[in-house]
C-alpha positions as CSV (number, residue, x, y, z in Angstrom):
1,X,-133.6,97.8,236.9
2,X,-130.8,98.0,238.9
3,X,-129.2,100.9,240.6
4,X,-125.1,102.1,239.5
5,X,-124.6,102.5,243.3
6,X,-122.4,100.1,245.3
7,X,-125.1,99.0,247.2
8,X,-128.8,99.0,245.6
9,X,-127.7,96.4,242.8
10,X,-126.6,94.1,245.2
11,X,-129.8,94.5,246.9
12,X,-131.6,94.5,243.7
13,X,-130.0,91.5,242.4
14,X,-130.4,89.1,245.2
15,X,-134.3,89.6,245.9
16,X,-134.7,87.8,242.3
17,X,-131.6,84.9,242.5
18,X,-131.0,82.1,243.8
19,X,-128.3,80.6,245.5
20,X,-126.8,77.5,246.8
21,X,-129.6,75.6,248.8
22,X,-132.5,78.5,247.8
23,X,-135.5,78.0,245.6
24,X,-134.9,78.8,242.1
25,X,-136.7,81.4,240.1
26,X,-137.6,82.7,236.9
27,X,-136.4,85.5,234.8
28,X,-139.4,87.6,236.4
29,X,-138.6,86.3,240.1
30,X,-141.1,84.0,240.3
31,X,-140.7,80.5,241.6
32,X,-140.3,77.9,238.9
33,X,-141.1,73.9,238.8
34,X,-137.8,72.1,237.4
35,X,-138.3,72.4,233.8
36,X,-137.6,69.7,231.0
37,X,-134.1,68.7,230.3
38,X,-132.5,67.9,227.3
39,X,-128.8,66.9,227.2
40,X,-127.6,65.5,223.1
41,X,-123.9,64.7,221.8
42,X,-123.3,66.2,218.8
43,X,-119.6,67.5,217.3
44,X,-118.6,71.2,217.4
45,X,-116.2,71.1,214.0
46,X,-114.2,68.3,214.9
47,X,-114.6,67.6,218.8
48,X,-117.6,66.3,220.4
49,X,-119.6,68.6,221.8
50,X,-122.7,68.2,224.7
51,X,-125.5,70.1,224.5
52,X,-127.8,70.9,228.0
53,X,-131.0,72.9,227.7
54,X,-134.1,73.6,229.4
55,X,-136.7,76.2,228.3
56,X,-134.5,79.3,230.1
57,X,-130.8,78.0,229.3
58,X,-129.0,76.4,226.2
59,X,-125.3,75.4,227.1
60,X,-123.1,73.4,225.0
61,X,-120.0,72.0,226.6
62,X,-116.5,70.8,224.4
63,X,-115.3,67.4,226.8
64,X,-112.6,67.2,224.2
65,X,-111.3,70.9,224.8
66,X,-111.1,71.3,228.7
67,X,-114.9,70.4,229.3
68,X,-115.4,74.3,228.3
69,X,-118.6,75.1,228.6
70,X,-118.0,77.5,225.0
71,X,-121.9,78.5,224.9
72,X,-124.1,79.7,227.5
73,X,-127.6,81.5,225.8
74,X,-130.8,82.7,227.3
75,X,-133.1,81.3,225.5
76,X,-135.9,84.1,225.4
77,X,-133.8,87.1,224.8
78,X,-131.0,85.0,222.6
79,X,-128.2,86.4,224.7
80,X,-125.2,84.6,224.6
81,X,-123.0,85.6,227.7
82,X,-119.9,84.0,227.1
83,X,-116.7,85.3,225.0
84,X,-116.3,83.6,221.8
85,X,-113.7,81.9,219.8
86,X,-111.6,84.8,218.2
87,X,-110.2,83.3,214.9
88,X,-108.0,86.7,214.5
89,X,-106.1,86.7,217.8
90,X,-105.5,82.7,217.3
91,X,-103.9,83.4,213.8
92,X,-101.7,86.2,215.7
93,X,-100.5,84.1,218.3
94,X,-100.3,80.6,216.8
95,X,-97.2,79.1,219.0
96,X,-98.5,80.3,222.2
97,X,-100.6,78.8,224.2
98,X,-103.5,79.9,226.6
99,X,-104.0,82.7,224.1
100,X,-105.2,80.8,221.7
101,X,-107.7,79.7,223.9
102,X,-109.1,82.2,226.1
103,X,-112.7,82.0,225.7
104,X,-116.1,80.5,227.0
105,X,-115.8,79.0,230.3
106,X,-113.2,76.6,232.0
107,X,-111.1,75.7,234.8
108,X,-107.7,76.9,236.0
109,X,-106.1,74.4,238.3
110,X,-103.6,73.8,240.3
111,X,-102.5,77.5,239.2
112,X,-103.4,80.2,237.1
113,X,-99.8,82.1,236.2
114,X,-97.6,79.6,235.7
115,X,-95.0,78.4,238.0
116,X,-93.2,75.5,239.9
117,X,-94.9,73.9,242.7
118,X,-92.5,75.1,245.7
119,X,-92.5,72.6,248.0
120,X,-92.6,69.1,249.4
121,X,-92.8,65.9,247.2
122,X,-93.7,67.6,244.4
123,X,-91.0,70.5,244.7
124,X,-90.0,71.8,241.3
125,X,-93.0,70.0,239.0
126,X,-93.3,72.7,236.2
127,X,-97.0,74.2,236.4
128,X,-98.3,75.3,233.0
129,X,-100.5,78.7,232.5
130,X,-103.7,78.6,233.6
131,X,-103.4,75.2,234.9
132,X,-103.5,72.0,233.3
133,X,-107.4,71.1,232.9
134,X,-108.2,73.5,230.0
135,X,-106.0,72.0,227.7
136,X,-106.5,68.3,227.3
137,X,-109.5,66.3,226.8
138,X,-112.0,65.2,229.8
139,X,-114.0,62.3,229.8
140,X,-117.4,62.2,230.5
141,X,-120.8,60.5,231.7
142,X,-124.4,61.6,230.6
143,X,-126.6,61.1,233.6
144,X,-129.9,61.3,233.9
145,X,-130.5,65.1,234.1
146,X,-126.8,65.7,234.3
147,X,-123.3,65.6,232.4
148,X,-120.7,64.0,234.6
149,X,-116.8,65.1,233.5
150,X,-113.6,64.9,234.9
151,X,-109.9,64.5,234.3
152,X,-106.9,63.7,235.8
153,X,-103.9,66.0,235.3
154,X,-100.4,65.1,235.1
155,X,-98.9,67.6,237.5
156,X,-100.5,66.8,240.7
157,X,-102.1,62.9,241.8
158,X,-105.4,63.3,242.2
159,X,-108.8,63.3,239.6
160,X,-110.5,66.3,239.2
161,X,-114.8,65.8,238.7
162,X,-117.2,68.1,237.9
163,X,-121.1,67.3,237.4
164,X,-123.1,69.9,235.8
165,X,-127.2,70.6,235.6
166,X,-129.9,73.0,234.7
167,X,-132.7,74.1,237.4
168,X,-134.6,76.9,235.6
169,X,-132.8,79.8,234.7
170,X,-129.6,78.7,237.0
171,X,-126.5,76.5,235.4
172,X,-125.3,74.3,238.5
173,X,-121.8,72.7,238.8
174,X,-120.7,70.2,241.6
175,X,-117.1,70.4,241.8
176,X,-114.9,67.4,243.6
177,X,-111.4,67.1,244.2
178,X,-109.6,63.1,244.8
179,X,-105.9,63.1,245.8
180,X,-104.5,59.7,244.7
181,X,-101.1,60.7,246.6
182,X,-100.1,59.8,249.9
183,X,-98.3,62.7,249.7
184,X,-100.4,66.2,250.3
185,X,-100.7,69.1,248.2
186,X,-101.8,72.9,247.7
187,X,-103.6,74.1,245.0
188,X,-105.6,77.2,243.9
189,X,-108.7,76.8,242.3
190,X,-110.8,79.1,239.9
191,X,-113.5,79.3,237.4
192,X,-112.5,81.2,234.3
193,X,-115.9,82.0,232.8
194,X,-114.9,85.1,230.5
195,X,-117.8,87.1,229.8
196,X,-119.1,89.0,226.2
197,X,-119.5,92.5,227.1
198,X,-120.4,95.7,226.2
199,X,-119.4,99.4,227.1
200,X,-121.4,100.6,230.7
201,X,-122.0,96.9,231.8
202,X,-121.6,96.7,235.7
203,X,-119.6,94.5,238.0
204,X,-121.5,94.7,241.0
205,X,-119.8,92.7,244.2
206,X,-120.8,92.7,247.7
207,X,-121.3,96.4,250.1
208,X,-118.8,95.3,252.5
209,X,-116.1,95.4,249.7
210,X,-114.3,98.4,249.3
211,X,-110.7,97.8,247.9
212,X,-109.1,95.2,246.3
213,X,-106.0,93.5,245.6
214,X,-104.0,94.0,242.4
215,X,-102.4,91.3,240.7
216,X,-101.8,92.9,237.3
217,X,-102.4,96.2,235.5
218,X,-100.8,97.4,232.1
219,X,-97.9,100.1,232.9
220,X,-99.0,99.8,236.9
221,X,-102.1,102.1,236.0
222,X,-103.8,101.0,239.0
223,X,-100.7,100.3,241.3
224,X,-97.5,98.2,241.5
225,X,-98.9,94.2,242.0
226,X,-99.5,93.3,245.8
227,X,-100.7,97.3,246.8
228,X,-104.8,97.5,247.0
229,X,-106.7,99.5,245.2
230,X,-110.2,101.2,246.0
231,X,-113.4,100.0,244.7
232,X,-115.6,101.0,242.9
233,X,-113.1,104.2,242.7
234,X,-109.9,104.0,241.8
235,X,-106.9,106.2,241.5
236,X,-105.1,106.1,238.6
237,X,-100.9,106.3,238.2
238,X,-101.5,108.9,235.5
239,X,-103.6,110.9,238.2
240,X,-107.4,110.9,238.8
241,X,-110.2,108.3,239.2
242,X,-111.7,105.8,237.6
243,X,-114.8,103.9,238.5
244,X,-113.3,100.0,237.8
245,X,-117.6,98.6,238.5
246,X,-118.4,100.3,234.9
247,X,-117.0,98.7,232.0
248,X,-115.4,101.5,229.7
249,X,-114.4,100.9,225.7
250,X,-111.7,98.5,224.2
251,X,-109.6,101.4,223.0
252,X,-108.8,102.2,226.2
253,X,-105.7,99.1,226.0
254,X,-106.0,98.3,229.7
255,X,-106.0,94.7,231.1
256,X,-106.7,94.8,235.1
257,X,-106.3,91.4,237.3
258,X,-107.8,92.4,241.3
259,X,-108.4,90.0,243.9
260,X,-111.4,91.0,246.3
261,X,-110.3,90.5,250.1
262,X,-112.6,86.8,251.9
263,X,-115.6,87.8,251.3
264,X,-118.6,87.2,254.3
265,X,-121.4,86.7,251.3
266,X,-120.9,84.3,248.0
267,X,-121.8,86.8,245.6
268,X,-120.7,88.6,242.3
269,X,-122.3,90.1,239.1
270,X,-122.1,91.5,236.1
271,X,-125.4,93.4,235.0
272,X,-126.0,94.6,231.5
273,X,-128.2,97.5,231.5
274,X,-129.2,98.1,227.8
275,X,-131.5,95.2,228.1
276,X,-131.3,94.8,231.9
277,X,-130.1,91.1,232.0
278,X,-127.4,89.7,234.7
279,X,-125.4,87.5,235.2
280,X,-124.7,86.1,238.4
281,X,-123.0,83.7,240.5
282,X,-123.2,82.0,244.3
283,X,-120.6,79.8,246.6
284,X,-120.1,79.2,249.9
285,X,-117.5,81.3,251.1
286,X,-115.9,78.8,253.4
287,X,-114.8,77.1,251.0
288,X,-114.5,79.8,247.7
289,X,-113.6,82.6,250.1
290,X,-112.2,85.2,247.0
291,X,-113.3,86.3,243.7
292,X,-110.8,87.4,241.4
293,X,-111.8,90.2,238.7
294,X,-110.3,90.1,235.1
295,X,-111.3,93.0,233.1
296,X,-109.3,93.1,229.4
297,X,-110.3,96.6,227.8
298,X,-108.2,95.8,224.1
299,X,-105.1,95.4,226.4
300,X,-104.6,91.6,226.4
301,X,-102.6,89.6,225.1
302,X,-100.9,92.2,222.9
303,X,-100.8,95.8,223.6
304,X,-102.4,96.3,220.2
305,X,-106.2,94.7,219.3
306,X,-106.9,92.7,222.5
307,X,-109.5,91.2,223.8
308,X,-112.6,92.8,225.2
309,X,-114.0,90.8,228.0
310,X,-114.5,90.3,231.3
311,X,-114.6,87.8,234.0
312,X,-115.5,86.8,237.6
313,X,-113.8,84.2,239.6
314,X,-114.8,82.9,242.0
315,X,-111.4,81.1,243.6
316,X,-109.8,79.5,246.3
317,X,-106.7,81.9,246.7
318,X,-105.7,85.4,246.1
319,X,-103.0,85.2,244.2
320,X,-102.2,83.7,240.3
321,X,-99.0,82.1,241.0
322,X,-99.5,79.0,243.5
323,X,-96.0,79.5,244.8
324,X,-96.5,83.2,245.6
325,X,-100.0,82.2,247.2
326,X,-98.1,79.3,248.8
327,X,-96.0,82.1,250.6
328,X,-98.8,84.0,251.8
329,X,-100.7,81.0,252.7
330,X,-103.7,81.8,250.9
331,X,-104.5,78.7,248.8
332,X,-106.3,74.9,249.6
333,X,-104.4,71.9,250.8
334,X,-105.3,68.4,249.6
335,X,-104.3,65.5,252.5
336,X,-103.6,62.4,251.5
337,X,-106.5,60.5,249.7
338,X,-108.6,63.0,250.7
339,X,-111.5,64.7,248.4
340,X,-113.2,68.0,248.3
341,X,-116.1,69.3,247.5
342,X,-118.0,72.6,246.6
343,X,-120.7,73.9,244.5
344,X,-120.8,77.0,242.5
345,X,-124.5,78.3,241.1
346,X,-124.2,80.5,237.6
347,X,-127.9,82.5,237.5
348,X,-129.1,84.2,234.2
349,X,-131.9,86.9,234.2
């Protein structure tokens, strides 16, 4: 069981997981063979769906929807960690977009808020919300013991790839970047893996962090955007603390976006403790040096009946907007013809 200090999860946690290049294990922390795979097309309503499973994980991927990954399950407890489709808040927002949408796991690239790409060759390209991968259809490659997607957005010259596989009780992705430009180009990556919840689930992140950035809170609660805030504790604007590692209740209408500073460790968490599962993920922080932290207490995206979910991000800038992280120089750059590549590892237990 893990600890509700800032330190002893962390400590907890990563005796039992695996990370990038690390032996996997299995829900007990014991090493594990490669177990067998099975990855089968079938449809998901009316779009194709792919389904990857071993005997610890069952995760079914929509190629025609963003290549979200909409299911992620552990098979011997039947947890599903990832937010579901909401049919209520897409009936109340049925001519907007991302709203509609915001579950299960995808991409946002080149940007996350929207915006206009501020410089260079491309100065001026409108940049949609949350990017341009979520909302078109990938195509897609069944390998032998993985899925192979990828797309190429509109926005920006270059094919985006991402190849994903079960090893035991670990989901991993192998992310790659193309430029087909001779031009270069920033860009801000991040996964967008919103999370099901419950009240007193924990966030756990590395010791060394101990305030974060704030990109968003509803009515400033935690500060005015681009101040830090302290973590775990937190002053409030209405006075007091609030501990932002514990998850509260969706009547509390609060929607928080926080940026941690570059992290020295590839590490972040969220740890239910009613039945003592986790979920976890690993990067290299050279090249994923930030996790951003969405947490949507009923506060998102109306101030009404929201959402109540959470997510962590690992990204490649700290900001939402590529032109504001453009003028703080925190995002990648793409060189002509050049690609990129970087892993991240997404461990159930």
């Amino acid at each position: 069981m893990l600890s509700t200090s800032n330190q002893l999860p962390y400590a907890g946690m990563t005796a039992n997981t695996a990370g990038p290049g690390r032996s996997s294990t299995s829900a007990k922390g014991k090493p594990t063979s490669p177990s067998t795979l099975d990855i089968v097309e079938r449809s998901e309503g009316s779009m194709r769906s792919i389904l990857i499973e071993n005997r610890y994980i069952r995760a079914v991927v929509l190629p025609d929807n963003g290549a979200k990954i909409i299911s992620l399950v552990r098979r011997n407890t039947g947890r599903e960690f990832l937010l579901q489709r909401n049919p209520r808040l897409r009936s109340q927002f049925p001519h907007r977009g991302f709203e509609r949408h915001a579950y299960g796991f995808d991409e946002c690239f080149p940007t996350i808020a929207p915006c206009e790409y501020p410089e260079g060759a491309f100065r001026g390209v409108p940049l949609p919300d949350h990017g341009e991968l979520w909302s078109g259809p990938w195509k897609y490659e069944i390998g032998k013991g993985h899925l192979q997607v990828w797309s190429e957005p509109r926005c920006l010259p270059c094919i985006f790839r991402k190849r994903i596989r079960l090893d035991a009780d670990s989901v991993l992705i192998e992310y790659e970047i193309e430029s087909v430009s001779d031009q270069p180009f920033r860009y801000l990556w991040s996964a967008h893996p919103l999370l099901q919840i419950e009240p007193g689930c924990q966030i756990v992140l590395t010791p060394d962090v101990c305030s974060l950035l704030i990109g968003y809170s509803t009515g400033n609660h935690l500060g005015i955007p681009g101040m830090d805030c302290g973590w775990p504790t937190a002053q409030v604007s209405q006075g007091g603390e609030i501990n932002l590692s514990i998850i509260g209740n969706e009547t509390a209408r609060t929607a928080a976006k926080l940026f941690t500073p570059q992290l020295s460790e590839g590490f972040c968490a969220v740890y239910y403790p009613k039945t003592d599962e986790s979920i976890s993920y690993h990067f290299d922080v050279k090249q994923v040096p930030y996790v951003g932290i969405w947490v949507c207490q009923g506060g998102w995206p109306s101030s009404g009946r929201g959402h109540f979910t959470a997510a962590l991000e690992p990204c490649t800038g700290r900001h939402d907007s590529l032109a504001q992280a453009v003028e703080q120089n925190e995002c990648s750059l793409l060189a002509p013809r050049e690609k990129k590549r970087w892993e991240l590892q997404v461990h159930i237990q």
